[in-house]
C-alpha positions as CSV (number, residue, x, y, z in Angstrom):
1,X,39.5,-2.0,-1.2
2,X,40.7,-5.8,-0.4
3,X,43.4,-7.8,-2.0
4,X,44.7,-11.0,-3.0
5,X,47.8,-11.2,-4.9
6,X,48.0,-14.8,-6.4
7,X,51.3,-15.9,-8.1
8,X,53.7,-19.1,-7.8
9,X,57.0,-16.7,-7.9
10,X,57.5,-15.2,-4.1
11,X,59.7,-12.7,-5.9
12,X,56.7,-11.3,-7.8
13,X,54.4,-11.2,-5.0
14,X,56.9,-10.0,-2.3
15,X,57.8,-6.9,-5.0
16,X,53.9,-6.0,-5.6
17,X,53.3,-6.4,-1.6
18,X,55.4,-3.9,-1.0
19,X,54.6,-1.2,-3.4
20,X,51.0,-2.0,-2.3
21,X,51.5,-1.4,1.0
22,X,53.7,1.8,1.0
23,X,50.9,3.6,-0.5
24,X,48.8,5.7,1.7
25,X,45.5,4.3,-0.1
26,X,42.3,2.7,1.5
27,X,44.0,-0.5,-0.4
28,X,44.8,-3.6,2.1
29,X,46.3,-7.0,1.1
30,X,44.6,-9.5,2.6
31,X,46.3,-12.4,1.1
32,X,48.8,-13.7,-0.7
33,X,48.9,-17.5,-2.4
34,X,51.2,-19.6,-4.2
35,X,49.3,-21.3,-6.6
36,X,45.0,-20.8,-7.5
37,X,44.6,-23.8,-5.8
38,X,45.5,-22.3,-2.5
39,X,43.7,-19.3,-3.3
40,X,40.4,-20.9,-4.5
41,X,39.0,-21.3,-0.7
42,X,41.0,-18.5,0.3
43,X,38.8,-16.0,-1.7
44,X,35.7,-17.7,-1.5
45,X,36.2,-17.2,2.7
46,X,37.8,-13.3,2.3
47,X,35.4,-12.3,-0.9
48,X,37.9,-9.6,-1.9
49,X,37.4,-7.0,-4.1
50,X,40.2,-7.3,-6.5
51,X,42.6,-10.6,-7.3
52,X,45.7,-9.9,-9.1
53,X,46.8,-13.2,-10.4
54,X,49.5,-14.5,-13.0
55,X,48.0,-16.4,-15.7
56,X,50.7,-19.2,-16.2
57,X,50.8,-21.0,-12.7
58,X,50.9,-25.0,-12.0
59,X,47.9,-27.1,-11.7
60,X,45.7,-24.0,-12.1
61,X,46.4,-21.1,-14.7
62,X,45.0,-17.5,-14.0
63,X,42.4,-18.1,-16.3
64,X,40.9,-21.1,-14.9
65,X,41.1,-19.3,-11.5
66,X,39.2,-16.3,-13.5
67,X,36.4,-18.8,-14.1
68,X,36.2,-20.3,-10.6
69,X,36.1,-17.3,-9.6
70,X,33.1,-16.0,-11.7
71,X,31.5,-18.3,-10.4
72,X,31.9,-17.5,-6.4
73,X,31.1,-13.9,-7.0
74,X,30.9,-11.9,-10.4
75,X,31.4,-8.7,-8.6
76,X,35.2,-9.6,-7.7
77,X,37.6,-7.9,-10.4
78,X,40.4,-10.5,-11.8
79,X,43.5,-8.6,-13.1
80,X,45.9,-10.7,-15.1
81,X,49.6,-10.2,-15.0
82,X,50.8,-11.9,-18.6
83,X,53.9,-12.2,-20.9
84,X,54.5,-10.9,-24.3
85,X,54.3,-14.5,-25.9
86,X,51.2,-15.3,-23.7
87,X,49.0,-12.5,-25.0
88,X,47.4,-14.5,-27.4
89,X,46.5,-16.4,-25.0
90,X,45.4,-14.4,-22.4
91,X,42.4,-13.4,-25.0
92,X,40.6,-16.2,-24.2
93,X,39.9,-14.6,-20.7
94,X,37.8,-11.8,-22.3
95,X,34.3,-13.6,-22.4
96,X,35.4,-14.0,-18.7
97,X,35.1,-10.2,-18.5
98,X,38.8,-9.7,-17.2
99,X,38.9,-6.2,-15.7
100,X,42.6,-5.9,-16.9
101,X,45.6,-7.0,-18.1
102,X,49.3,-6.2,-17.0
103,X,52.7,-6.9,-19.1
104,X,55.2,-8.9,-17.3
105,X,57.7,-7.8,-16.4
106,X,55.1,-5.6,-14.6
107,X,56.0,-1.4,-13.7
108,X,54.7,-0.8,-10.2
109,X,53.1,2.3,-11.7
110,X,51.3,-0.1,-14.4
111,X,50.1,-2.0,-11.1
112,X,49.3,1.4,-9.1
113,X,47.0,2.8,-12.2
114,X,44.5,-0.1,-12.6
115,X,44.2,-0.3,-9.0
116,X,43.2,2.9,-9.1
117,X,41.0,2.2,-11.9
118,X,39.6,-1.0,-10.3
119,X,39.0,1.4,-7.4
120,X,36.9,4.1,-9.4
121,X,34.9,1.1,-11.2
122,X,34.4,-0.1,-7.7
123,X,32.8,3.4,-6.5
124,X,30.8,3.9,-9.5
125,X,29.2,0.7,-9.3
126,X,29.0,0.9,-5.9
127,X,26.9,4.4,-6.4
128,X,24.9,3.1,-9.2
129,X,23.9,0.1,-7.4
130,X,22.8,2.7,-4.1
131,X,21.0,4.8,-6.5
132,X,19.0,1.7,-8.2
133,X,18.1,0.7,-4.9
134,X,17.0,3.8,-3.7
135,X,14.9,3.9,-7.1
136,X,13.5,0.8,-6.4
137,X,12.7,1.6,-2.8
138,X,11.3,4.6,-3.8
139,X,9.2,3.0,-6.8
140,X,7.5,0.4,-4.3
141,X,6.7,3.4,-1.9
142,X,4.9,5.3,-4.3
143,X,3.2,2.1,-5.8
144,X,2.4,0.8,-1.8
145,X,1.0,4.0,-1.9
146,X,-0.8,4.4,-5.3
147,X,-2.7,0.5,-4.6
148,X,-4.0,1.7,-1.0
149,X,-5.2,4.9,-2.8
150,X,-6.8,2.4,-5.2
151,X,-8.1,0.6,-2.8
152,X,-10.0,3.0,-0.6
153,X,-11.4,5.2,-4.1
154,X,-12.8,1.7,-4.6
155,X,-14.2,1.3,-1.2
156,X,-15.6,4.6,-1.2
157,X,-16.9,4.8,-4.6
158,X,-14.7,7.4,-5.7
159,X,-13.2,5.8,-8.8
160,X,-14.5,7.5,-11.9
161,X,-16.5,5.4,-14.5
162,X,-13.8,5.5,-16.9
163,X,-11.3,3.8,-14.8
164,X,-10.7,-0.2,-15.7
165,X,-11.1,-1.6,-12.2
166,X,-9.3,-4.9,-13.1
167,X,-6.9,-3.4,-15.0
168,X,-5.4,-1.0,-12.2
169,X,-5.9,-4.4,-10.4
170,X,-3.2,-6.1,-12.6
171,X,-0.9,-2.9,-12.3
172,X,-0.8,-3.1,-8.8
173,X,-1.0,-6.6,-8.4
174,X,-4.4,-7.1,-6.5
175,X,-5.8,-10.3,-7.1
176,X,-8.3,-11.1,-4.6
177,X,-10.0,-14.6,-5.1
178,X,-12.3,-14.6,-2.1
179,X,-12.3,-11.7,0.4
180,X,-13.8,-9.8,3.2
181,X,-13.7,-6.6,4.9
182,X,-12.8,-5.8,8.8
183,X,-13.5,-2.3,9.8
184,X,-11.3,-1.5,13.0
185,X,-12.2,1.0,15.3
186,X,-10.2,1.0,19.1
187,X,-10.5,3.6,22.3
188,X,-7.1,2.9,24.5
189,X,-8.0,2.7,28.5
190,X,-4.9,2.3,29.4
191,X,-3.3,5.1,32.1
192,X,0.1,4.1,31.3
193,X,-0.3,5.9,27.3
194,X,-1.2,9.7,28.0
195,X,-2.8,11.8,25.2
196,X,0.9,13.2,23.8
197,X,1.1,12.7,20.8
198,X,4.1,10.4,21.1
199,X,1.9,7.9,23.0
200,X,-0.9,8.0,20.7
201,X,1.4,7.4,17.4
202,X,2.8,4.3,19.8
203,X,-0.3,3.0,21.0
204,X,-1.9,3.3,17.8
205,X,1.4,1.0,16.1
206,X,0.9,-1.5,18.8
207,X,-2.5,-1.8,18.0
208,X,-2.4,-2.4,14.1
209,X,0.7,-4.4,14.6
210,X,-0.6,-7.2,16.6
211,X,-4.0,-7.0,15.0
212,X,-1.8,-7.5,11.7
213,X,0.2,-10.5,13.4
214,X,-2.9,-12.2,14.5
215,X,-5.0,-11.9,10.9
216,X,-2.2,-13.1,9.2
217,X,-2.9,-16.1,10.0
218,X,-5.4,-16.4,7.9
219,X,-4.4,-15.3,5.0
220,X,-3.1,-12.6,2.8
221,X,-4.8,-9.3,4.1
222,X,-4.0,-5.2,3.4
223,X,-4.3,-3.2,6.4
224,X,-5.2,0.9,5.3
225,X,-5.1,3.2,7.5
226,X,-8.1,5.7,8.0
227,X,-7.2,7.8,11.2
228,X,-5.6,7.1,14.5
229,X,-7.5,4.4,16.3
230,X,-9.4,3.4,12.7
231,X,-8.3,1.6,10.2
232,X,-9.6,-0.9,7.2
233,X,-8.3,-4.8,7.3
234,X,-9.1,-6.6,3.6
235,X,-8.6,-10.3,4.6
236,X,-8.4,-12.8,1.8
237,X,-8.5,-16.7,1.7
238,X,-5.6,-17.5,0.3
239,X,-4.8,-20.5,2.2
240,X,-8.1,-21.9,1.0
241,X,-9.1,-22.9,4.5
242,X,-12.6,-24.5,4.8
243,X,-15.0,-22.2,7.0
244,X,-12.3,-19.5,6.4
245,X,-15.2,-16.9,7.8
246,X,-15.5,-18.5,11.4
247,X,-12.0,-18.7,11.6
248,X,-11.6,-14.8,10.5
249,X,-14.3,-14.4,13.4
250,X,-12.0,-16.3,15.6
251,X,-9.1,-14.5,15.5
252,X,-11.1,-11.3,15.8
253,X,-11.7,-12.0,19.1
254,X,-8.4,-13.3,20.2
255,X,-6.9,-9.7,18.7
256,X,-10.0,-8.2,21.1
257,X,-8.8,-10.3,24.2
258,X,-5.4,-9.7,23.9
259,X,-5.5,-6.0,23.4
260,X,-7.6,-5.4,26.1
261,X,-6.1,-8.2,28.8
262,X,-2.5,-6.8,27.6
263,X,-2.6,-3.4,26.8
264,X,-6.4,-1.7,28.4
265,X,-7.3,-1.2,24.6
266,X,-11.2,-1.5,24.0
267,X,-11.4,-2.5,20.3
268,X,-14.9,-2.6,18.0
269,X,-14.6,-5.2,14.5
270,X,-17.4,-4.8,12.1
271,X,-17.4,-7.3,8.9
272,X,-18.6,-8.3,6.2
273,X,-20.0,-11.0,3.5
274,X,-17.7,-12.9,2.0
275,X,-17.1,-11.7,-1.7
276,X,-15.4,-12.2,-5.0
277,X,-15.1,-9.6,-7.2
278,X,-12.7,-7.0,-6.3
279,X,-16.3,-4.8,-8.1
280,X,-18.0,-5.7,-4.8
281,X,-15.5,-4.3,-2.2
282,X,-17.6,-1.0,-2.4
283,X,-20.6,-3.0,-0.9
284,X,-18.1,-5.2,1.7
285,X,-17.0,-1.9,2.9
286,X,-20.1,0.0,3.5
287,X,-21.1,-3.5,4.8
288,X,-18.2,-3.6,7.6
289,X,-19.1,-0.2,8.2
290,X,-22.7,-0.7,9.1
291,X,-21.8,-3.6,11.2
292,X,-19.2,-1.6,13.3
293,X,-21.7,1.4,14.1
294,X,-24.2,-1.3,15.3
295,X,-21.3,-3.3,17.5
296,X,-20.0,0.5,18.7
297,X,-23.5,1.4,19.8
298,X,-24.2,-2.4,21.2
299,X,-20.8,-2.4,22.7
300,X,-20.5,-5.6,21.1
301,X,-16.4,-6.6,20.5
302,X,-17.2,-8.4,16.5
303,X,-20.5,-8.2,14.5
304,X,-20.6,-9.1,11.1
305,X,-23.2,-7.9,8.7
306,X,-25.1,-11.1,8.0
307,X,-25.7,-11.5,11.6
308,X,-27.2,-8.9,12.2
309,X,-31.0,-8.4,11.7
310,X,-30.9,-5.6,8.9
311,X,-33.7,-3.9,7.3
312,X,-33.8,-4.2,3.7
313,X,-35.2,-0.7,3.5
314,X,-32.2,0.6,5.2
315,X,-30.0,2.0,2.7
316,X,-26.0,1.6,3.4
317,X,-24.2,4.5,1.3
318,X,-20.6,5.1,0.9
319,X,-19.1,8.0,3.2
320,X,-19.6,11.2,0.5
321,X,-23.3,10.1,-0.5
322,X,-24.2,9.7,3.1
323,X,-22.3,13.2,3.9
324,X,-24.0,14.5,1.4
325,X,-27.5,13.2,2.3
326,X,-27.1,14.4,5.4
327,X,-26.5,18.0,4.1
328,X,-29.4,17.8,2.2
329,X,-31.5,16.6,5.0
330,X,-30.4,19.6,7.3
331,X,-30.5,22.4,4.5
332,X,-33.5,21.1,1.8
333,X,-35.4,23.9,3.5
334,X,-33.2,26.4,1.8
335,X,-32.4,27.2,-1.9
336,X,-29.7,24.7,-2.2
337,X,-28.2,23.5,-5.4
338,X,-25.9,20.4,-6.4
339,X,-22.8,22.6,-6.1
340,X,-23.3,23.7,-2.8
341,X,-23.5,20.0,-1.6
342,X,-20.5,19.1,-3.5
343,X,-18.3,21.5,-2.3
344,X,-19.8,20.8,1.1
345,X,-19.0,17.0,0.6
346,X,-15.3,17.7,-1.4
347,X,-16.2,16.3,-4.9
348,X,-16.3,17.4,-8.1
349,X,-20.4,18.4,-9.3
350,X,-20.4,16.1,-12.6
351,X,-19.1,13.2,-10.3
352,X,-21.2,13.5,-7.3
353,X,-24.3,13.9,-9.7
354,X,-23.3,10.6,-11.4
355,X,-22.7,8.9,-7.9
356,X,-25.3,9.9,-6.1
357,X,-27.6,8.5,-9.3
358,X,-25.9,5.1,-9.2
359,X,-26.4,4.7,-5.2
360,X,-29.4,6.5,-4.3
361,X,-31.4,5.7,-7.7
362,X,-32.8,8.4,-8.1
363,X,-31.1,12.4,-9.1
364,X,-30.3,14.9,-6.9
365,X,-33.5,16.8,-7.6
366,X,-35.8,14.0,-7.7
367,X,-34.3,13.3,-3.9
368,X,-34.9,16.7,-2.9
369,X,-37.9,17.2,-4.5
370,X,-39.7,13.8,-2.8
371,X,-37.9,15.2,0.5
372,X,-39.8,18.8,0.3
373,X,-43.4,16.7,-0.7
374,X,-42.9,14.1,2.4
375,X,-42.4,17.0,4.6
376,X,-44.8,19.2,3.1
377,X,-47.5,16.4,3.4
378,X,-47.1,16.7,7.5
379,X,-47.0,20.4,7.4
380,X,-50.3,20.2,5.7
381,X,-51.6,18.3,8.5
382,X,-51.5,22.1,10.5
383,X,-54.5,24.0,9.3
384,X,-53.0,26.9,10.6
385,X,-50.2,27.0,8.0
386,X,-51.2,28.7,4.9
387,X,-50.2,27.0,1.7
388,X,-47.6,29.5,0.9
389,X,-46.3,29.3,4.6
390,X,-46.1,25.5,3.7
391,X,-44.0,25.8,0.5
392,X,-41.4,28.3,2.4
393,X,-41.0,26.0,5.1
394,X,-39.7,23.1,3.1
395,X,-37.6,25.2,0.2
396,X,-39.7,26.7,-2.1
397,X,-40.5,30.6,-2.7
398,X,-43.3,30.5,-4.7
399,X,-46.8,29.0,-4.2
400,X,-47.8,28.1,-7.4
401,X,-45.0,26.3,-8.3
402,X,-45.3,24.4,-5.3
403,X,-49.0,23.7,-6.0
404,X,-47.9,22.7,-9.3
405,X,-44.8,20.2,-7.7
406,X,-47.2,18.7,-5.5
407,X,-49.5,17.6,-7.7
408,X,-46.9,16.1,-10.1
409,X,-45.9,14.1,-7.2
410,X,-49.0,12.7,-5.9
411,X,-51.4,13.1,-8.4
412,X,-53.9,16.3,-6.3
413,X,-53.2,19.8,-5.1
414,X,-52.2,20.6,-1.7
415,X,-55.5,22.0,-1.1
416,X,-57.1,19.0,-2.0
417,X,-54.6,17.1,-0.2
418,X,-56.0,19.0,2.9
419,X,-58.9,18.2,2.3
420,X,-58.4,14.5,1.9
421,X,-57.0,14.6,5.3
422,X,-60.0,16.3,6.9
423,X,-62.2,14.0,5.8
């Protein structure tokens, strides 16, 4: 604990000194002044801890001194040392938040117990002001952590209806005006970076770090993580630059030519429309993710979505509803049911059901059912295949349920289907 003793009588100053110093405390003087004037750029230089100062001194009083020194630092404790007849007086100094006052003449024990008081207060504040920062760091952690969550559930589709999307925005102080999406995905070449662990944590931190230094540059972005060597930039305009899109493209490519002239790394960017509701990252995500399969399989280093020549009739789902398709596709031959595809794909049945509605637009059953009719319609095409061999091969067990399905669907009978085809 630091101190400066400020008084204009040596006698006093000299007589606390050495009390001070005799004790075997973690307490060091490290001045002693005349007068406040002296002491005025003395403490603002040392910032002590504690000032013991008289309150009767010429040009400045203690209590002027007090006030200067509230306002160098508030955290500095001011101890008065006052006479009988100046008590009265001294009260003034309490809406400067004196930390104590000592009687003159002062007992060294007097002086030695509110140090030791200033030193607890010192500790205790010192601890409270550790644990509010720890609370705080903690706090942001968990909220950096709670708005990327946010942000992927939105990108993925995963949010359920319920949730207030601009709300959660507000709370977690997203606030994108105009926005896009970068899909990252990088293979390292580089013999120097083995396969240890270690070196793929580093080279994957290299990566995102100067891919993050580069984008900066135009603009506020969020960089979320999705594996090692993939990962999710959302790029916003918020410098308002004029053909902000061609200059996102731009330093794309310079992140792609650096990486690979300085570090061997082979890196993929797929991107997408420019948007402005925070509603339509969903689509600027599957977007980004479209483009980067086409510029992986093209072995093309950026393509963004509106360049490319897309099929209208190509549908872009999120991750689960493509997952989940894709089970479908490989198992509609079987008695499958919703469940089994949503414990397949990780999600709750009710909330699959719902998405798969919103993206596909149509059910679950309707998609399987039109699947089993589509693929039923070439297996009809064998005349070899009886009916009922038909309706096993593409999911269903009995034949005149089939014969009943298929007719729903497309207005005739299998057999007459058939027979369509044959003539």
């Amino acid at each position: 604990m630091k101190i400066i003793l400020v008084d204009d009588e040596s006698i006093v100053l000299q007589g606390i000194s050495t009390v001070i110093k005799r004790l075997d405390r973690d307490w060091s003087i490290v001045a002693e002044c005349n007068s406040g004037e002296d002491a005025l750029p003395v403490i603002e230089k040392l910032c002590p801890d504690v000032v013991i100062t008289d309150i009767r001194m010429y040009n400045i009083s203690g209590i002027e001194l007090a006030e200067k020194i509230r306002k160098i630092n508030q955290d500095i404790l001011v101890i008065l040392l006052t006479g009988y007849s100046e008590f009265d007086y001294a009260q003034k100094a309490i809406k400067l938040n004196i930390f104590d006052y000592l009687l003159k003449p002062t007992r060294y024990n007097d002086i030695i117990e509110s140090l030791t008081r200033a030193e607890t207060h010192l500790r205790e504040r010192r601890e409270k002001q550790n644990f509010q920062n720890d609370l705080i760091k903690k706090l942001g952690e968990n909220k950096t952590a709670l708005r990327e969550k946010f942000l992927r559930d939105v990108m993925n589709g995963l949010l359920p209806v319920s949730v207030d999307v601009l709300q959660k925005c507000s709370e977690y102080e997203i606030d994108f005006k105009t926005f896009m999406v970068l899909n990252v995905n990088y293979e390292s070449q580089n013999k120097n970076f083995g396969s240890d662990y270690e070196d793929v944590v580093l080279m994957d931190f290299i990566v995102k770090n100067i891919f993050s230094e580069i984008i900066n540059e135009a603009g506020h972005y969020i960089l979320l993580t999705e594996s090692i060597q993939n990962f999710t930039v959302i790029s916003e305009n918020s410098f308002l630059k004029d053909s902000w899109q061609d200059y996102v493209r731009d330093l794309s490519i310079r992140a792609v030519n650096m990486l690979w002239e300085k570090f061997e790394v082979k890196i993929h960017i797929g991107a997408s429309e420019v948007k402005t509701e925070i509603e339509e990252l969903f689509d600027c995500y599957n977007q980004a993710n479209y483009a980067l399969d086409k510029a992986v399989n093209n072995n093309e280093p950026v393509l963004y979505f509106q360049d490319l020549k897309y099929d209208v009739n190509q549908n872009v789902y999120s991750k689960s509803i493509a997952e989940a398709i894709e089970y479908i596709d490989k198992n509609y031959q079987e008695d499958i049911s919703l469940k089994e595809v949503a414990e397949a794909v990780y999600l709750n049945v009710w909330y699959l059901s719902d998405l798969f509605s919103r993206e596909v637009g149509m059910t679950f059953s309707q998609y399987i059912r039109d699947k089993r009719i589509a693929r039923s319609k070439e297996l009809l095409k064998d005349k070899s295949l009886k009916l009922y061999e038909v309706a096993y091969q593409v999911g269903i067990k009995e034949q005149g349920y089939f014969s009943s399905l298929f007719k729903k669907v497309t207005g005739v009978t299998p057999k007459s289907y058939r027979d369509q085809l044959e003539n």
